[in-house]
DSSP file (Angstrom, degrees, kcal/mol; ACC not computed):
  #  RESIDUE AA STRUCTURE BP1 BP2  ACC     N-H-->O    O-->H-N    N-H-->O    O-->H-N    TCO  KAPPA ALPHA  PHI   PSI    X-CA   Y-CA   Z-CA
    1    1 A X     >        0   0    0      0, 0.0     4,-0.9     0, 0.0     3,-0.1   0.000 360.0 360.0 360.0 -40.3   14.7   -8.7  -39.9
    2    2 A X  H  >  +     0   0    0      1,-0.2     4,-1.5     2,-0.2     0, 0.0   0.835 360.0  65.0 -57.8 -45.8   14.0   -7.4  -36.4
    3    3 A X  H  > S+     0   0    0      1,-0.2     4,-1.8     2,-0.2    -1,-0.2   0.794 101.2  38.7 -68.8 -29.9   11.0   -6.8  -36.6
    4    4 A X  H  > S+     0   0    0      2,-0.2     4,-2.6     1,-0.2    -1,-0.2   0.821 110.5  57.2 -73.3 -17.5    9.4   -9.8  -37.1
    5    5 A X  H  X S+     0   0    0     -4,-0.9     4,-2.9     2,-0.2    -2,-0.2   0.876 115.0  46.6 -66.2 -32.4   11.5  -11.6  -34.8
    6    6 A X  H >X S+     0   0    0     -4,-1.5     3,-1.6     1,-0.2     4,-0.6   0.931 114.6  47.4 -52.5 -75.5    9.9   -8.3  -32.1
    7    7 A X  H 3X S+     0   0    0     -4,-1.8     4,-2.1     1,-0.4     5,-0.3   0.551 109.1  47.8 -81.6 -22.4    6.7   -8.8  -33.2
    8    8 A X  H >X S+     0   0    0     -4,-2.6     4,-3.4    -5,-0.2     3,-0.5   0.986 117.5  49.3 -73.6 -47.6    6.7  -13.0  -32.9
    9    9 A X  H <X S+     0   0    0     -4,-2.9     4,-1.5    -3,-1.6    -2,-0.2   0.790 108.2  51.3 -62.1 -33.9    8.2  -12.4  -29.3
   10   10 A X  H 3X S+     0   0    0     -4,-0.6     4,-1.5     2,-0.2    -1,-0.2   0.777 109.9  43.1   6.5 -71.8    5.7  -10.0  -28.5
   11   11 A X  H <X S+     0   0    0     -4,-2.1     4,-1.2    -3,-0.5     5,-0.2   0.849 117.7  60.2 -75.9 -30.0    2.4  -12.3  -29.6
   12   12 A X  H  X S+     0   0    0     -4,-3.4     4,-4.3    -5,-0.3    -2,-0.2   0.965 112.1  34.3 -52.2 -38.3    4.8  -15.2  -27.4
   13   13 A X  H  X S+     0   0    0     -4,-1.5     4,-1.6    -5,-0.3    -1,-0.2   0.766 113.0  49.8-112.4   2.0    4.8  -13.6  -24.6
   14   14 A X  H  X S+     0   0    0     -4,-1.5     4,-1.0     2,-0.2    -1,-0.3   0.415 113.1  63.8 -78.1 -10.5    1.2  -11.7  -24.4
   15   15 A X  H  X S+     0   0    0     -4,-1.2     4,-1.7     2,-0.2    -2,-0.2   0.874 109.3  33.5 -47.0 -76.6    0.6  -15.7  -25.3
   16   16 A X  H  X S+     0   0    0     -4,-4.3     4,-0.5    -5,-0.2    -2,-0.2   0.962 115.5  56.2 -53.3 -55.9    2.1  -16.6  -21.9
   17   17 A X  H  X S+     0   0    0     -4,-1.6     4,-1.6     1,-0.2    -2,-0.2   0.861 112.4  46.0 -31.9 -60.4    0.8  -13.5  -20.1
   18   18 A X  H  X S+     0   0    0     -4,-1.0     4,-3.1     2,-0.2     5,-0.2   0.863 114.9  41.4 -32.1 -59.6   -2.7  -14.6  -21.2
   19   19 A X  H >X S+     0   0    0     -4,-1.7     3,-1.4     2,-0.2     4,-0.7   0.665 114.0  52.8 -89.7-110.2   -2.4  -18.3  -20.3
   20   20 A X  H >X S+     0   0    0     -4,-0.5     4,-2.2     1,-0.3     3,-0.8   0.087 112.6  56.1  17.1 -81.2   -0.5  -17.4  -16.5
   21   21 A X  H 3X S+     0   0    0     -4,-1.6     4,-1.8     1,-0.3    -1,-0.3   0.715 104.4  43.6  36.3 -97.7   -3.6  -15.2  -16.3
   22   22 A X  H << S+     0   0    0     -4,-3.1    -1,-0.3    -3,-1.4    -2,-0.2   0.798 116.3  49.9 -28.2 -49.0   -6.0  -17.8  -16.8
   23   23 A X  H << S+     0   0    0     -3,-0.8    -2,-0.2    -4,-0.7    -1,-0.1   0.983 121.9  26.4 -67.3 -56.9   -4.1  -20.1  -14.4
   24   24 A X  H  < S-     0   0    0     -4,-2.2    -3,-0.2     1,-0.3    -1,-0.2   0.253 106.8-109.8-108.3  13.2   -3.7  -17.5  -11.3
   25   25 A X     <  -     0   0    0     -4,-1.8    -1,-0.3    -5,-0.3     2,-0.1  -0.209  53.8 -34.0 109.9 150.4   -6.4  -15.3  -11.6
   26   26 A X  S    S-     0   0    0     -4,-0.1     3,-0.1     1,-0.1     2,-0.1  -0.659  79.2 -89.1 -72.3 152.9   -6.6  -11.5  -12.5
   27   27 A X    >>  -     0   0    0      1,-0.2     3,-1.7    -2,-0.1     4,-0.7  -0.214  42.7 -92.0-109.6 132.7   -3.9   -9.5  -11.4
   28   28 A X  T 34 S+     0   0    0      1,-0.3    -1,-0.2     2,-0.1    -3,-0.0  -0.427 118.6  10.3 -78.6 116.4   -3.6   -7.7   -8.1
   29   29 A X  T 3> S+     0   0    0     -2,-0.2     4,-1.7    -3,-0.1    -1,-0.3   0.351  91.6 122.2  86.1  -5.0   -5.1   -3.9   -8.6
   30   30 A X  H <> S+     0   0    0     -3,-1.7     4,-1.7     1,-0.2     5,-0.5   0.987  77.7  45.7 -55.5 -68.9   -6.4   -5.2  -12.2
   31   31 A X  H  X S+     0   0    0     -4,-0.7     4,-1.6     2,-0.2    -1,-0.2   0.893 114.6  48.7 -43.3 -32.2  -10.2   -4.1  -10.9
   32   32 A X  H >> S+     0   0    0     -3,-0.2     3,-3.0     2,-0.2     4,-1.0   0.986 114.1  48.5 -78.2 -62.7   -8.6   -0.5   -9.5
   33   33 A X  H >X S+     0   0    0     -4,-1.7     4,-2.0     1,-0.3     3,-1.1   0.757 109.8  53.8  -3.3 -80.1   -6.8    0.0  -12.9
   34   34 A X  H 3< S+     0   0    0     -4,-1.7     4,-0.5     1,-0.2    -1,-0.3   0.537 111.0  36.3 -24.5 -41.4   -9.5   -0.7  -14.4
   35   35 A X  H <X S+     0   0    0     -3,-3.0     4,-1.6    -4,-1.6    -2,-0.2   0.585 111.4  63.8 -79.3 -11.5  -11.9    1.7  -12.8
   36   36 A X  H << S+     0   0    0     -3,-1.1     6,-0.2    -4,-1.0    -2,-0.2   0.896 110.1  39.3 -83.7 -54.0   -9.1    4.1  -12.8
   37   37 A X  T  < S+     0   0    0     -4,-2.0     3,-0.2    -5,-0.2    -1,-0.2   0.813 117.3  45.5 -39.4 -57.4   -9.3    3.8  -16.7
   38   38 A X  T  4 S+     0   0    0     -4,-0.5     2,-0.5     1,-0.2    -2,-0.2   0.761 123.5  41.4 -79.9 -20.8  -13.2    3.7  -17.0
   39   39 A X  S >< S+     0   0    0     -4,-1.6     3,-0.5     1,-0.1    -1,-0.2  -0.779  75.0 165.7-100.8  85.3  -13.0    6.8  -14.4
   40   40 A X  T 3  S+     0   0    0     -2,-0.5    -1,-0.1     1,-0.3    -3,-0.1   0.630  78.1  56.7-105.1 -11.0   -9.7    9.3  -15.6
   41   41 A X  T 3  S+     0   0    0      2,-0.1    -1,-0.3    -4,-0.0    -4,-0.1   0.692  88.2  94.9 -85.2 -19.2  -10.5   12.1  -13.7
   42   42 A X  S <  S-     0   0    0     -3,-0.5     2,-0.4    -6,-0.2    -6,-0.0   0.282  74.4-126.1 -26.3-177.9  -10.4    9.8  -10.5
   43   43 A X        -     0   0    0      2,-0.0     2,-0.6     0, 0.0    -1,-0.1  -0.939  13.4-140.2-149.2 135.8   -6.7    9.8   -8.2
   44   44 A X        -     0   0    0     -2,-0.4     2,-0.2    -8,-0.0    28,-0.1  -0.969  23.6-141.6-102.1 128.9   -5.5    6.5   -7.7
   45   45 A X        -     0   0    0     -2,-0.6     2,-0.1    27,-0.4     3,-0.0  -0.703   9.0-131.3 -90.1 153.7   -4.2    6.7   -3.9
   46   46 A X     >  -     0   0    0     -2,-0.2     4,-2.5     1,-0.1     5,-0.3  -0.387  24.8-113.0 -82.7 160.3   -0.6    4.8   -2.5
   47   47 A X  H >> S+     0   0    0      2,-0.2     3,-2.5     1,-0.2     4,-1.2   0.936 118.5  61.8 -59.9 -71.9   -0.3    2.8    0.5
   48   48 A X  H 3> S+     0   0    0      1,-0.3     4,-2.5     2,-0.2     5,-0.2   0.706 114.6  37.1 -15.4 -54.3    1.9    5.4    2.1
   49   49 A X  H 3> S+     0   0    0      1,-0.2     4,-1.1     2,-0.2    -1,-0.3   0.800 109.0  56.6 -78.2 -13.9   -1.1    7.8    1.7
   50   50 A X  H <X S+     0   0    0     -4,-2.5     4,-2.3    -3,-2.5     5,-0.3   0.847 109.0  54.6 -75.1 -38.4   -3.7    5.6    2.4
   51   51 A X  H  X S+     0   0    0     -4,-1.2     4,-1.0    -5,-0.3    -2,-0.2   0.824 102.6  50.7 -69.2 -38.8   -1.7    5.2    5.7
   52   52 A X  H  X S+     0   0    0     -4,-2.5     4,-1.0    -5,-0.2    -1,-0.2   0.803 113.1  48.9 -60.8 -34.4   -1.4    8.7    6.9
   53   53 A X  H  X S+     0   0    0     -4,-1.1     4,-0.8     1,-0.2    -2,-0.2   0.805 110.0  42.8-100.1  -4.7   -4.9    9.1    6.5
   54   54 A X  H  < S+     0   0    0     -4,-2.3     4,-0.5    15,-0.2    -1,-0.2   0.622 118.0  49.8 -73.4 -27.1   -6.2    6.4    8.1
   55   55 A X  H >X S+     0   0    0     -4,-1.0     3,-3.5    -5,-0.3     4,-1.1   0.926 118.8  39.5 -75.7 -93.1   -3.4    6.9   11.2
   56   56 A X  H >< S+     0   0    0     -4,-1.0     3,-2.6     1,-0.3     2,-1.0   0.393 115.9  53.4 -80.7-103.9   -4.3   10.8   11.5
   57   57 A X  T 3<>S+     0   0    0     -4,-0.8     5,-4.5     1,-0.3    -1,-0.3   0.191 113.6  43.4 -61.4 -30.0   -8.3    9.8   10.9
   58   58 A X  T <45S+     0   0    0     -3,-3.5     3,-0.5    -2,-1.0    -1,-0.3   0.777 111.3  53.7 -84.0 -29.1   -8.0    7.2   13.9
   59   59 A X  T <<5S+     0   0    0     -3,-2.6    -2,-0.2    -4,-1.1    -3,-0.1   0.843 121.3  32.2 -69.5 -34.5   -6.0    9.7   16.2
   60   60 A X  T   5S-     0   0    0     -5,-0.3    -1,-0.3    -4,-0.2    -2,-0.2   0.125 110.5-128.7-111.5  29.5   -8.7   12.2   15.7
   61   61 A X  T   5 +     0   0    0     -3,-0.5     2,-0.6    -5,-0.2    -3,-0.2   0.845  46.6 161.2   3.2  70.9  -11.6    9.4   15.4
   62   62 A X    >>< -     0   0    0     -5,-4.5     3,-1.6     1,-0.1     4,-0.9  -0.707  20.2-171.8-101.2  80.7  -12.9   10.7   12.4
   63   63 A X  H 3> S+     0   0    0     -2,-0.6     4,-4.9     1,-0.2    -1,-0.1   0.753  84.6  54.0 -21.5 -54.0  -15.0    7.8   10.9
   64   64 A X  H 3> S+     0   0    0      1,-0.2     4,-1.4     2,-0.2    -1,-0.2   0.731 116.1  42.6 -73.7 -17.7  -15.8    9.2    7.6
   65   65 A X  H <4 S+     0   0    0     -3,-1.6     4,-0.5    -8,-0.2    -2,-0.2   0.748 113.2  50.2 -83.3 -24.3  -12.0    9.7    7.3
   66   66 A X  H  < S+     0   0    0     -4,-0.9     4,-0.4    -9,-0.2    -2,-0.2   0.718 114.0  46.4-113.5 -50.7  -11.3    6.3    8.7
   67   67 A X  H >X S+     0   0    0     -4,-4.9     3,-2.0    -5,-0.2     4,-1.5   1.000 114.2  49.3 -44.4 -69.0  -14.1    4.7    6.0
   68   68 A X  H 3X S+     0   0    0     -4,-1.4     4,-0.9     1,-0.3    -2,-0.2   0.824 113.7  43.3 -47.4 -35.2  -12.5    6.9    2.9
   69   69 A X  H 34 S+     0   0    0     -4,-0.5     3,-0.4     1,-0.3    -1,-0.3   0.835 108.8  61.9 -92.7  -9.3   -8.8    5.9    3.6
   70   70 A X  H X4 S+     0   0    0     -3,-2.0     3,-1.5    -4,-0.4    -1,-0.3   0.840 106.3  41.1 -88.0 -39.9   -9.9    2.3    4.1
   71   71 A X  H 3< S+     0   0    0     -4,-1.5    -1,-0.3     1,-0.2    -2,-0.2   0.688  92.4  87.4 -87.1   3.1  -11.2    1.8    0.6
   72   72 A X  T 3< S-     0   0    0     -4,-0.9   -27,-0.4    -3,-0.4     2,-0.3   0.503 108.0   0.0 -13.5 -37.9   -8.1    3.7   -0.9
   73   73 A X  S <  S-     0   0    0     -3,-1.5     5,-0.3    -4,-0.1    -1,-0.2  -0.979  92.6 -76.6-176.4 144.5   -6.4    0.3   -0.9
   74   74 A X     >  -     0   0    0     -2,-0.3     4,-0.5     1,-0.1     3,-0.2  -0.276  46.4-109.3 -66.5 153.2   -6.8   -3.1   -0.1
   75   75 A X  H  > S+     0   0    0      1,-0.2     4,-2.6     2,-0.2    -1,-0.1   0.634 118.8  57.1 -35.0 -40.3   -6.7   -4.2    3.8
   76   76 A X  H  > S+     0   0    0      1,-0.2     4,-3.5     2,-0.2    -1,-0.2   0.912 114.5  39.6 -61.5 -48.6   -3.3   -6.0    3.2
   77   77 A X  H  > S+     0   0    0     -3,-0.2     4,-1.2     2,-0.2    -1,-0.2   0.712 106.9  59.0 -16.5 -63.0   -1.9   -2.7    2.0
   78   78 A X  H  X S+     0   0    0     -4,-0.5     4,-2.9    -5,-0.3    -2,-0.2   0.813 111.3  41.7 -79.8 -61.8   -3.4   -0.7    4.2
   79   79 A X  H  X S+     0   0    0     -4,-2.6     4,-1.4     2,-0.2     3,-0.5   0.993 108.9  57.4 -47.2 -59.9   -1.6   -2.6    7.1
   80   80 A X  H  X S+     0   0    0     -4,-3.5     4,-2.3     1,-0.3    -2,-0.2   0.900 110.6  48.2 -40.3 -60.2    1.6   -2.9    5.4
   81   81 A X  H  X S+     0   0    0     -4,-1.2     4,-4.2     2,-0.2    -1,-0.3   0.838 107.8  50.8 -31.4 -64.4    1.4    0.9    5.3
   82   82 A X  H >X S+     0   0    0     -4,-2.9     4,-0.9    -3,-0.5     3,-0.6   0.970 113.2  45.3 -62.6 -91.0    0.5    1.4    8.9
   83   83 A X  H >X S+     0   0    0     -4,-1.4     3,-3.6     1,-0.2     4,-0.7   0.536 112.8  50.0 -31.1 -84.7    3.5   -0.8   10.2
   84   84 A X  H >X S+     0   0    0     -4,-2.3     4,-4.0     1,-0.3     3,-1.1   0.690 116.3  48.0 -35.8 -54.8    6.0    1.0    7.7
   85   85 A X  H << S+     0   0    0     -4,-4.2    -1,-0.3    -3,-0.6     4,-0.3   0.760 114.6  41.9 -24.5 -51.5    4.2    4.2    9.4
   86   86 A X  H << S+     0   0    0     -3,-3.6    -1,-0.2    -4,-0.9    -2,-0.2   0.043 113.9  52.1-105.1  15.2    4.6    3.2   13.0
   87   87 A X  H <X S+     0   0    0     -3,-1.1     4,-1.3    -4,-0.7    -2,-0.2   0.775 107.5  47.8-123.9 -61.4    7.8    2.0   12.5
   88   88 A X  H  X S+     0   0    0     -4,-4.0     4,-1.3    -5,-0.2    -2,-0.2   0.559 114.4  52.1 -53.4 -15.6    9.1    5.2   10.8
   89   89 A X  H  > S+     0   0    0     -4,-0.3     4,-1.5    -5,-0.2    -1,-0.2   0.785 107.8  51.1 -85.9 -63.1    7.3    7.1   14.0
   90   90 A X  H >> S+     0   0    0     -4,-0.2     3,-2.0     2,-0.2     4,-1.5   0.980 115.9  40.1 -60.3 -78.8    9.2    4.8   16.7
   91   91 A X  H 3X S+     0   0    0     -4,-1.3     4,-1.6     1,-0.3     5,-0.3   0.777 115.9  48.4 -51.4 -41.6   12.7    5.4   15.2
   92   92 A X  H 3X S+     0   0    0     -4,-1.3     4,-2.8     1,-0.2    -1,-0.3   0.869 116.9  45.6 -71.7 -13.7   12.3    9.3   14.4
   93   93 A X  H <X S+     0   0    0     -3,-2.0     4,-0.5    -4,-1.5    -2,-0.2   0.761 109.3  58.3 -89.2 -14.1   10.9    9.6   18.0
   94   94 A X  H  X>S+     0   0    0     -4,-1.5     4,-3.6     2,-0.2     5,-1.8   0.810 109.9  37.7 -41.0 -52.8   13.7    7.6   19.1
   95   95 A X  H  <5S+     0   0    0     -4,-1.6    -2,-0.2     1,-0.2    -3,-0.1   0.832 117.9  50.7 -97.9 -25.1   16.5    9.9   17.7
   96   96 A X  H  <5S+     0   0    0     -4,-2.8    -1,-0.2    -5,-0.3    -2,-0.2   0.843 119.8  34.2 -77.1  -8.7   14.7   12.9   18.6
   97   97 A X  H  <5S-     0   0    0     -4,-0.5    -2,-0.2    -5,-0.2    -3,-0.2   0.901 107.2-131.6 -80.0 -46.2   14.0   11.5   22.5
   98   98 A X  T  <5 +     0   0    0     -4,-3.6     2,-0.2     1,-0.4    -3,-0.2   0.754  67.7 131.0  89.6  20.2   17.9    9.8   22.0
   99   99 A X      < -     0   0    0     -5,-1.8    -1,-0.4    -6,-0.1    -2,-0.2  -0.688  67.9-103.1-129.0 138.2   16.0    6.6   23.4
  100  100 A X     >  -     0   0    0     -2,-0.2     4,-0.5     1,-0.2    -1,-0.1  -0.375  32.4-120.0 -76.5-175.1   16.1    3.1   21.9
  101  101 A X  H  > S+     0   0    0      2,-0.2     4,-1.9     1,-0.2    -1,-0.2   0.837 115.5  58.8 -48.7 -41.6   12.8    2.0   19.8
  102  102 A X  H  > S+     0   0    0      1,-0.3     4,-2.6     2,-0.2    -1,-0.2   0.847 112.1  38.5 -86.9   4.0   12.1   -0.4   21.5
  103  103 A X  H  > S+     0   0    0      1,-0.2     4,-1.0     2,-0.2    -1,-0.3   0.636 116.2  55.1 -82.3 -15.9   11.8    2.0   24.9
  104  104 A X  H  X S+     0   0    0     -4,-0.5     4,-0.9     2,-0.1    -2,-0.2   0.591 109.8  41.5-111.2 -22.0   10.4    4.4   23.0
  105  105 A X  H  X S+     0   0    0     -4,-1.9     4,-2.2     2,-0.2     5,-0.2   0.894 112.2  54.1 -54.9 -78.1    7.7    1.9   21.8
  106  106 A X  H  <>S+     0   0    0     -4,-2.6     5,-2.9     2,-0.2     3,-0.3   0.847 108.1  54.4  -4.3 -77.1    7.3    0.4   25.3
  107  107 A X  H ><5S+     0   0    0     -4,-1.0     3,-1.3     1,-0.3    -2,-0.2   0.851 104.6  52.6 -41.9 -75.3    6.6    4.2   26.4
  108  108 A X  H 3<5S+     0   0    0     -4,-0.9    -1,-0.3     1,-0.3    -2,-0.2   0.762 114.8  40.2 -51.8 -39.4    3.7    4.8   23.6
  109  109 A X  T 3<5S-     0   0    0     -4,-2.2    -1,-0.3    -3,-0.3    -2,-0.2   0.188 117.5-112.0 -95.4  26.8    1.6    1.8   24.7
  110  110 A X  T < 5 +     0   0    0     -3,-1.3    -3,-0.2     1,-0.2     2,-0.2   0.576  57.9 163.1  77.3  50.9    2.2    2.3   28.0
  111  111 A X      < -     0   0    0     -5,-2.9    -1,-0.2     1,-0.2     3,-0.1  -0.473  41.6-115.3 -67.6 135.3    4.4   -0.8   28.8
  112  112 A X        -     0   0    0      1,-0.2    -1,-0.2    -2,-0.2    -3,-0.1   0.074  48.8 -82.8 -21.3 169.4    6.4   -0.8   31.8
  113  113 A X              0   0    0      1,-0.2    -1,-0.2    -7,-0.1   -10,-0.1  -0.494 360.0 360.0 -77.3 156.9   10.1   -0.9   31.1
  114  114 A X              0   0    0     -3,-0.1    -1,-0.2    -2,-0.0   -11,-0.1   0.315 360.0 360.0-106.9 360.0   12.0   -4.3   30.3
């Protein structure tokens, strides 16, 4: 009895999936998945890593490091990554300094005080 009841919700809602699809477009990472798939020895990198290694690769302006981590993940990512980065950066240098963020911020782009 269950099972057909799965298996009609199942073709309903790969049904919806399908048609929502159609509507908006392939699915955000569908093409890296995909390669990811066609490729299985490959590493799919996270934003988090993509972000260290594009921050360390710009700090030591290493280009070819600074290309690789850029295609790791799409731009929006890549940013998202970077703030979360520079944002975790400001606060731990904060508590080790004992300084707020946003002086401790200031301080790193070489603001005057407010």
């Amino acid at each position: 009895m269950i099972q057909p009841l799965r298996a009609k919700a199942v073709r309903v809602f790969d049904n919806v999936r399908n048609r929502l699809g159609k509507l908006f477009g392939p699915r955000p990472g569908g093409a890296a998945r995909a390669q990811a798939a066609a490729h299985p020895g490959t590493r799919q990198h996270n934003i988090f890593e993509a972000a260290a290694a594009y921050v360390s690769a710009c700090a030591e302006d290493d280009e070819p490091r600074i290309e690789e981590a850029s295609g790791w993940v799409s731009p929006e990512a890549l940013s998202f990554g970077v703030n979360e980065l520079a944002c975790r950066a400001v606060i731990a240098l904060a508590r080790e300094r004992g300084e707020s963020p946003h002086s401790v911020a200031r301080t790193l782009l070489g603001l005057p005080a407010a």
